[in-house]
BAFI-176784 format. One line per 3 residues: number of its first residue (from 0); for each residue x, y, z of C-alpha. Coordinates in Angstrom, 3 decimals, m for minus. Each point is the difference from the previous one (the first is absolute). Layout:
NUM	X:Y:Z; ... $
***
This chain:
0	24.875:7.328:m3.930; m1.077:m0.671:m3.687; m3.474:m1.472:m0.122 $
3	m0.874:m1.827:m2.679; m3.431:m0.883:m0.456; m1.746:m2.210:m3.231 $
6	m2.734:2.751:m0.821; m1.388:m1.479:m3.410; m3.469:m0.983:2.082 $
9	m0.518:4.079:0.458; m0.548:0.008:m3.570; m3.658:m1.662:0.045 $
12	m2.856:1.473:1.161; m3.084:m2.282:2.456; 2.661:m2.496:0.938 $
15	0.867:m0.610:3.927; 3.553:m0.510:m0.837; m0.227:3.809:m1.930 $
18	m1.217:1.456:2.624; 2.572:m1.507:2.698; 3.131:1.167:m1.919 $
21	m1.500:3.514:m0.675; m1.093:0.501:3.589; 3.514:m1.511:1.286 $
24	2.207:1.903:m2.066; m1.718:3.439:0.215; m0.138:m0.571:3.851 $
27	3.859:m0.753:m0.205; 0.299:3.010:m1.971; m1.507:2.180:3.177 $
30	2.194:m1.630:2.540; 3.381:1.919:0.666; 2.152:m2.458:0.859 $
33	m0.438:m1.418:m3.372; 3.261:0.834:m1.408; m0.562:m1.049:m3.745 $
36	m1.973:m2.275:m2.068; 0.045:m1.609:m3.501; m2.971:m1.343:m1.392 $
39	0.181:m2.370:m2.932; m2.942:0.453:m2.316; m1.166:m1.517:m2.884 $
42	m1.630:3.590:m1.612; 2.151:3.034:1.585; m2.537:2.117:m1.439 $
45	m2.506:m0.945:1.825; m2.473:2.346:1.799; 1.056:m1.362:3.240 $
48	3.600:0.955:m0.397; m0.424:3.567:m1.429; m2.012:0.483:3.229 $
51	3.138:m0.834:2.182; 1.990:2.192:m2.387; 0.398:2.665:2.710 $
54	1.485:m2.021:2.586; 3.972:m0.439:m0.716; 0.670:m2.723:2.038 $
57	m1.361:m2.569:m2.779; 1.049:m0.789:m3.444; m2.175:m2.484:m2.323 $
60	2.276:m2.486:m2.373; m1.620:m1.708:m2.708; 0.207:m3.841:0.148 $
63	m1.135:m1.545:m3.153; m3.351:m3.028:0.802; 0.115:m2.099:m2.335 $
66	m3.364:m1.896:1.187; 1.755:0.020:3.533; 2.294:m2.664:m1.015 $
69	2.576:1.543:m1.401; m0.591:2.920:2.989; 0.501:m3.154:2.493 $
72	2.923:m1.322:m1.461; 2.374:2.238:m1.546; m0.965:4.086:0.411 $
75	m1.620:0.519:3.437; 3.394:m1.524:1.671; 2.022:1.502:m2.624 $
78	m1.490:3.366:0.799; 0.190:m0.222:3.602; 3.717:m0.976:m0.100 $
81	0.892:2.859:m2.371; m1.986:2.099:2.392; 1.933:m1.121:2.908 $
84	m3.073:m0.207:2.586; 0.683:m1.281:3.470; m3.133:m1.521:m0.188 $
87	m2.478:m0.812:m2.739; m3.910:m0.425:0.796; m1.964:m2.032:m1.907 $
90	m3.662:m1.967:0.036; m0.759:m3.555:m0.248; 3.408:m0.651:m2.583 $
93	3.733:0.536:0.872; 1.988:0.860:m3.055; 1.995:m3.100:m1.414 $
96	4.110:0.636:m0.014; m0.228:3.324:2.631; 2.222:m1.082:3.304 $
99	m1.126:3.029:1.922; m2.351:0.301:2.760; m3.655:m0.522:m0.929 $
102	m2.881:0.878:2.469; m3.303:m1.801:m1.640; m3.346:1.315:0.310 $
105	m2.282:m2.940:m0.473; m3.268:0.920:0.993; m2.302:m3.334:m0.212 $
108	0.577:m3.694:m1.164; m3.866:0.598:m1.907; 1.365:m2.189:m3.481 $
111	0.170:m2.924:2.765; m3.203:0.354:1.631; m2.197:1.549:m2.809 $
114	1.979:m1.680:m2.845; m2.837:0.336:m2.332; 0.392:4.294:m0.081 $
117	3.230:m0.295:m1.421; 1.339:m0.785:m3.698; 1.737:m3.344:m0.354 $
120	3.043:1.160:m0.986; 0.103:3.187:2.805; m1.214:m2.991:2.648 $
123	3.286:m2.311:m1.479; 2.235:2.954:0.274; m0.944:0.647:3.800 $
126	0.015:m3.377:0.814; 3.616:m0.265:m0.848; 1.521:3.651:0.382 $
129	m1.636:1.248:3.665; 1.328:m2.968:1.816; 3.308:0.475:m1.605 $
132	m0.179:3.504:0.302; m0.487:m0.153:4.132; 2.256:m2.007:0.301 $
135	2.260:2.295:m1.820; m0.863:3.028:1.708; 1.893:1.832:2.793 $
138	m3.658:0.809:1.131; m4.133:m0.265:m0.113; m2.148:2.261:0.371 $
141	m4.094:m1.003:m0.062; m2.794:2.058:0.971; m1.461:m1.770:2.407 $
144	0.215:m2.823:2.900; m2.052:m2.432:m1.875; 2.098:0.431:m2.716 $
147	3.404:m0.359:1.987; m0.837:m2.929:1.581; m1.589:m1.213:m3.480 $
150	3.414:0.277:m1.720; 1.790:m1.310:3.236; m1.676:m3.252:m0.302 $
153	m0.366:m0.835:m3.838; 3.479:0.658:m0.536; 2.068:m0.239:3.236 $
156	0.936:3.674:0.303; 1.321:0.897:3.673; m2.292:2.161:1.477 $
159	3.040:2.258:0.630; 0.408:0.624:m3.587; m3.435:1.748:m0.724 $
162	m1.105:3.145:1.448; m3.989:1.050:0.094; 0.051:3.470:m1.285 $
165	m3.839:0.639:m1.170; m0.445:2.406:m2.955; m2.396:2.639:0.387 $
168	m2.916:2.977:m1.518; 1.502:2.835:m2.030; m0.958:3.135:1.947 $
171	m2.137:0.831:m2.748; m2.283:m2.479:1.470; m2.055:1.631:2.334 $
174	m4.017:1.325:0.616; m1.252:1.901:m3.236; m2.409:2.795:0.931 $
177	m3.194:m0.826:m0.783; m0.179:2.486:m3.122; 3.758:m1.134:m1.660 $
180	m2.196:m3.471:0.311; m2.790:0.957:m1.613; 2.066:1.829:m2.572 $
183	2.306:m2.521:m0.779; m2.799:m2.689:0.018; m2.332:1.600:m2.021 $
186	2.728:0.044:m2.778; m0.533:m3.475:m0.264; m3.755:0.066:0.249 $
189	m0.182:m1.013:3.566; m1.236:0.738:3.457; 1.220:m0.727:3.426 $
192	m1.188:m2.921:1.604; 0.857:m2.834:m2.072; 2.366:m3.420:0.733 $
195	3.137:0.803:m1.015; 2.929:m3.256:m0.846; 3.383:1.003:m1.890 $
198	2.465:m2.082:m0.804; 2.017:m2.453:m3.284; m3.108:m1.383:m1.734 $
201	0.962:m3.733:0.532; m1.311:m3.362:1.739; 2.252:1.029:3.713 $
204	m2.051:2.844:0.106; m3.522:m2.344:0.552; m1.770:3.108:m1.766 $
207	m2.409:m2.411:m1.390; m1.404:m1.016:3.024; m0.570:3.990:0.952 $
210	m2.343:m0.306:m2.985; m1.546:m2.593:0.838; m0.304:1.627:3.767 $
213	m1.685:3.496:m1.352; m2.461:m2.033:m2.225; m0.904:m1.627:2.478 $
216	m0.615:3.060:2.353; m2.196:1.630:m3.060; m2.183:m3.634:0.059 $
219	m0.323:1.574:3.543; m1.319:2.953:m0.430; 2.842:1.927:m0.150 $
222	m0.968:0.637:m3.616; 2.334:3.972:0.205; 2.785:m2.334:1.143 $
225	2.901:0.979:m2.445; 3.643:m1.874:m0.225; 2.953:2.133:m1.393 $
228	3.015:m1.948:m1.468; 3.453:1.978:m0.383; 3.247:m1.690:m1.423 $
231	1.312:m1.284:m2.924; m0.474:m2.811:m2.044; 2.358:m3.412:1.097 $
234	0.758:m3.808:m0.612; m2.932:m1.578:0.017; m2.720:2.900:0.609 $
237	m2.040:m0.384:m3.541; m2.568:m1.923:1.878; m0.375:2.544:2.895 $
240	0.175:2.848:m2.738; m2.553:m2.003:m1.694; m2.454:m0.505:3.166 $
243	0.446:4.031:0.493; m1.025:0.854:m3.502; m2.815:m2.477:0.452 $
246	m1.284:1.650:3.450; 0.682:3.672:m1.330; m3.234:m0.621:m1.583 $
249	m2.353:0.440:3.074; 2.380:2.712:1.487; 1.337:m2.906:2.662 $
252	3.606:0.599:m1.175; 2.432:3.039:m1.262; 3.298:m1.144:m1.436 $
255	1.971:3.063:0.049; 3.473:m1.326:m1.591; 3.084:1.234:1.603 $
258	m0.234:3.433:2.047; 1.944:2.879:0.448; 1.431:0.022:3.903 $
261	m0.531:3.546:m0.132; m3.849:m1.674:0.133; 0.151:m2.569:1.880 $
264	m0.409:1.514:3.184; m3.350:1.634:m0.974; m0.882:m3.610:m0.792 $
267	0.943:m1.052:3.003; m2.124:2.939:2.363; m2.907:m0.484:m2.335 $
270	m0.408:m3.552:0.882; m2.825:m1.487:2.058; 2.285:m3.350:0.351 $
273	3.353:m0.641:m1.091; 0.245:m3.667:m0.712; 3.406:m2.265:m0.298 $
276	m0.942:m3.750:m0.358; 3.220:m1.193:m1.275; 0.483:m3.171:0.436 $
279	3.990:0.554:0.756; 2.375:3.088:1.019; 3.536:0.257:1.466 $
282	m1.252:3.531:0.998; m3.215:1.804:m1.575; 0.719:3.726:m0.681 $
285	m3.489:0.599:m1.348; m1.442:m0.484:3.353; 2.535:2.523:1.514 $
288	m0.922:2.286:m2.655; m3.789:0.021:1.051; 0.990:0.022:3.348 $
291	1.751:3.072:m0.702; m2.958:2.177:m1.349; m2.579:m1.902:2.579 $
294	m1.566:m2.304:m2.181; m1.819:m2.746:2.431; 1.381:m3.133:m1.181 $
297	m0.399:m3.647:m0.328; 2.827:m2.260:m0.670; 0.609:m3.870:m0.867 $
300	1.733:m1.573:3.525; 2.615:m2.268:m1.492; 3.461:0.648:m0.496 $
303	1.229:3.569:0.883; m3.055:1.760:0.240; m1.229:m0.542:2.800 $
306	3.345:1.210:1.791; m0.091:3.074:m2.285; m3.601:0.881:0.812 $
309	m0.436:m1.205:3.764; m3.305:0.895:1.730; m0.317:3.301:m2.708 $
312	m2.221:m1.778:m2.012; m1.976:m3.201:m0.934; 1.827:m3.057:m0.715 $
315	m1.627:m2.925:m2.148; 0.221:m3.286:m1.956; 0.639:1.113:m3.230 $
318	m1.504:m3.319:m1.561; m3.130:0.631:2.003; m1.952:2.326:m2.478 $
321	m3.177:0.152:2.716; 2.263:1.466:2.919; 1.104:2.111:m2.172 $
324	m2.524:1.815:m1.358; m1.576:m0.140:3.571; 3.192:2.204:1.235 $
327	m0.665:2.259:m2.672; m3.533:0.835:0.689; 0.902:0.063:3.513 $
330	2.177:3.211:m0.623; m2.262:1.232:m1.966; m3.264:m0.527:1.920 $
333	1.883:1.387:3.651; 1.400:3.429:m0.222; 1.419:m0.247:3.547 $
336	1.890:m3.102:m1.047; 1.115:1.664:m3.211; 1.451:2.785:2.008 $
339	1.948:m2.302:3.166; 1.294:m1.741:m3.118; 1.096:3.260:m1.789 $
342	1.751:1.138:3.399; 1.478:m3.219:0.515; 1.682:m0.023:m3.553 $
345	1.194:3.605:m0.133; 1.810:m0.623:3.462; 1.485:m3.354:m0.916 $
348	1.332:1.525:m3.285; 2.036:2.548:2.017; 1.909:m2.654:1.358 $
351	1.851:m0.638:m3.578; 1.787:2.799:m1.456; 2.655:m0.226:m3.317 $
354	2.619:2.235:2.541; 0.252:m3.105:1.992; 0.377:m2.277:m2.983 $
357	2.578:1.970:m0.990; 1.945:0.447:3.420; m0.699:m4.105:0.615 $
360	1.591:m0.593:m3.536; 2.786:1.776:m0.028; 1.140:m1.596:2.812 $
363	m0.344:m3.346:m1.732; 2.461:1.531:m2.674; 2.628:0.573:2.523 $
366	m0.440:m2.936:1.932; 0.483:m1.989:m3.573; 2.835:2.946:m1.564 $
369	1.779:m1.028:3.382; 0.612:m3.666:m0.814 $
***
């Protein structure tokens, strides 16, 4: 079977839907009964290709972007047909004018319940293509329950139709040693210990109220308190990038910009908290991440979260800005809770694996190749 898979989102670095297609098709890549794979890319020379050059079983073809609308409508189908895939995979969009079957990742429906995170014209565009787009497909795949039943219900999808196959941690994600923390930290001027959030710097992400939680914790007394911001700069984040620059001053707040993931797990062990307060998710990789390398963490308790975290962590109101910095210095202030916490999350996050995505997936493709 020829798998054809819409890799263009490997391309970007600090982006959920980046990280997704990277994980996916390098765990594909591992997977023996993966008989061959063609991945349409918008940059063939990317990084992330030339690190899959040893594995013969895949072969990149350029598909020209054109600001995704000329991708959608004309070259992504075009490709795929030349290509002759039994299957193409592809997130959120279907291509227009392809008659093949399409298996559609669409991970969360967040441009209809946080409209304001998203650019007009990108919140138009959704609007119109994903409903078309499912009902197009041969396919869904989501990350989550919440999110199944989420796409079930707005747009009238059979429940048959989508599959729940979570994504998962890269096994770089794990413990660091205490001195590859300390090394890697101290790079960047820090020590362990601090609160630690990563994620797209815009409004979904509710980073603003983590602020607001940490100054309040220093009006506490917890004047040593320090919050740590990784990502990169998004729609809508020049107030929050503002507010960071503004707290940066007193030493409440490090903005870091976007990180290396050969860092992020020191990041991750060096934290005394690992805070998530977004205010939606179909899924929430970050947390798994922490998880991963034992960071205790605490996590907003709408949408997916909660069924991503269970009882391996705190769950909160994101909007409530006192409960959360109370969870915070809760972690902080009892080491023996800091520790259940860290065991909790390191045994949860064993339960997700990118193998199993893989296997789970590739059984979609057949199931859809098949029809």
């Amino acid at each position: 079977m020829n798998i054809g898979i819409d890799s263009h989102s490997a391309e970007r670095d600090g982006e959920g839907n980046s990280t997704y297609c990277r994980g996916l098709i390098s765990a594909l890549l591992e997977d023996s009964d993966v008989d061959d794979m063609t991945l349409f890319a918008g940059d063939p020379a990317h990084v992330f290709y030339r690190s899959l050059n040893d594995r013969m079983r895949s072969r990149v073809v350029r598909v020209a972007q054109g600001a995704g609308v000329a991708r959608l409508a004309f070259s992504l189908g075009w490709a795929a047909k030349r290509s002759r895939v039994d299957c193409l995979h592809s997130q959120y969009f279907a291509p227009l004018g392809y008659g093949g079957p399409v298996v559609l990742t669409v991970h969360d429906l967040g441009y209809l319940h946080v409209p304001e995170a998203f650019p007009r014209r990108l919140r138009a565009a959704l609007r119109v293509l994903v409903p078309w787009s499912l009902a197009r497909a041969a396919h869904i795949i989501t990350d989550s329950e919440f999110s199944r039943q989420d796409i079930a219900k707005r747009y009238g999808v059979g429940a048959t139709r989508i599959s729940v196959i979570p994504a998962a941690a890269a096994a770089t994600f794990r413990r660091s040693p205490p001195e590859a923390t300390i090394k890697v930290l101290s790079r960047y001027g820090l020590k362990p210990g601090f609160v630690f959030a990563v994620g797209r710097l815009n409004r979904r992400k509710n980073l603003s109220r983590l602020i607001e939680a940490c100054s309040l914790l220093r009006s506490r007394g917890m004047g040593r308190i320090q919050l740590v911001i990784a990502g990169k700069p998004d729609f809508g984040g020049q107030t929050l990038l503002a507010q960071a620059r503004d707290r940066s001053q007193d030493g409440t707040v490090r903005w870091l910009g976007l990180l290396p993931d050969s860092d992020l797990p020191a990041f991750y062990s060096g934290a005394a908290a690992f805070v998530y307060p977004s205010l939606f998710e179909g899924f929430g990789l970050p947390i798994l991440e922490a998880m991963a390398c034992g960071a205790p963490v605490v996590a907003s308790n709408r949408a997916s979260m909660p069924e991503l975290l269970g009882d391996a962590g705190l769950l909160i109101d994101p909007e409530d800005v006192e409960l959360m910095a109370d969870s915070i210095a809760q972690i902080i202030n009892d080491r023996l809770l800091a520790a259940e916490l860290s065991r909790r999350g390191l045994a949860r996050s064993r339960q997700y694996s990118w193998a199993e995505t893989a296997r789970s997936t590739l059984a979609v493709y057949r199931t859809a190749a098949s029809r």
